[in-house]
C-alpha positions, -999 to 999 in steps of 0.1 A, spaced: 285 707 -346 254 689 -326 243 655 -335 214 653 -354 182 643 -330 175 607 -348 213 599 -337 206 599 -303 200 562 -298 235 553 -312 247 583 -287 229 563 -255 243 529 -271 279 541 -270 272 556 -232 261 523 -222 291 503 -238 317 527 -221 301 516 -188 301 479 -191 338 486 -204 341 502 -170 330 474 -157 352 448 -173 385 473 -167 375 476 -131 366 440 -124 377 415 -98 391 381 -106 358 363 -96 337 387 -119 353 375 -152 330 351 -164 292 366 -154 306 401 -170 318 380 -200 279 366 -197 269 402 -193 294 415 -223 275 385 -247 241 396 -233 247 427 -242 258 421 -276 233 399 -283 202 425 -275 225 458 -282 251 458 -301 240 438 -328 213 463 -333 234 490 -334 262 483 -356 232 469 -380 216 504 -377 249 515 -388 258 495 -418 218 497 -433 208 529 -425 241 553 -414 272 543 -437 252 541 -468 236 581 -460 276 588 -454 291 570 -485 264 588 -505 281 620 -504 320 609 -494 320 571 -513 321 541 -506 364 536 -496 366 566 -475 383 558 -444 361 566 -417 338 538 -431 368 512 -437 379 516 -403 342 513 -391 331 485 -405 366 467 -393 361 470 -365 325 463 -366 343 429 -377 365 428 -353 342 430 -322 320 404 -337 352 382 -342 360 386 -304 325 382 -291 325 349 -309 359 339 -291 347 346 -257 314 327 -263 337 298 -275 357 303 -239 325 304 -220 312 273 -236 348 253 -233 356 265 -196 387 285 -209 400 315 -197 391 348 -204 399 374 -187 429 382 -211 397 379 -237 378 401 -221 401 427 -216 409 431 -250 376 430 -262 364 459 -234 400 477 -250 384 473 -292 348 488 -278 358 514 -257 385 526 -289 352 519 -315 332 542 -295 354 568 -288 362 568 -326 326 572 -337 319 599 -311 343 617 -315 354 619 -350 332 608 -375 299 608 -393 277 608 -362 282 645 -364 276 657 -402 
């Protein structure tokens, strides 16, 4: 089934994700810490908007006709938490000088899983 036109901007959101997690998966030693910058920056003026677009506006259309426990949102909205939980540590690395690349890596691994979910199987398509 084709995504519905006003899902579009989610659909560019997740292409732009999957290529700063391209980014971090591909990057050199040296390049840690401006692509964590770049990961926050991102987060900051992206993300945020989009998984808030999600919980105010998408989930509550979808729980309308599934409810409010069905999976597909549960597992959503964790990981929504998840990836603000991680964004949080590798600010808190940035700021103390710790290292991050272990950080970085896992929080490339959560977002390129969380989009991949979404596009593939869930509400973006009904």
């Amino acid at each position: 089934m084709k995504r519905h036109p006003s899902l579009h901007g989610l659909t560019v959101d997740h292409h732009h994700t999957l290529g700063l997690v391209v980014r971090i998966n591909r990057s050199r030693p040296e390049e840690v810490e401006s692509l964590a910058r770049l990961l926050l920056l991102t987060y900051e003026q992206a993300m945020l908007h989009h998984f808030r677009g999600e919980e105010e506006v998408l989930l509550p259309a979808f729980a309308a006709k599934v409810g409010d426990d069905h999976p597909l949102i549960v597992r959503t909205l964790t990981e929504h938490i998840r990836i603000h939980r991680l964004a949080d540590e590798v600010r808190k690395a940035l700021q103390s000088g710790a290292v991050i690349e272990k950080l970085l890596t896992e929080i490339a691994q959560t977002l390129e899983a969380h989009v991949r979910f979404e596009g593939k199987r869930t509400f973006h398509r009904h």
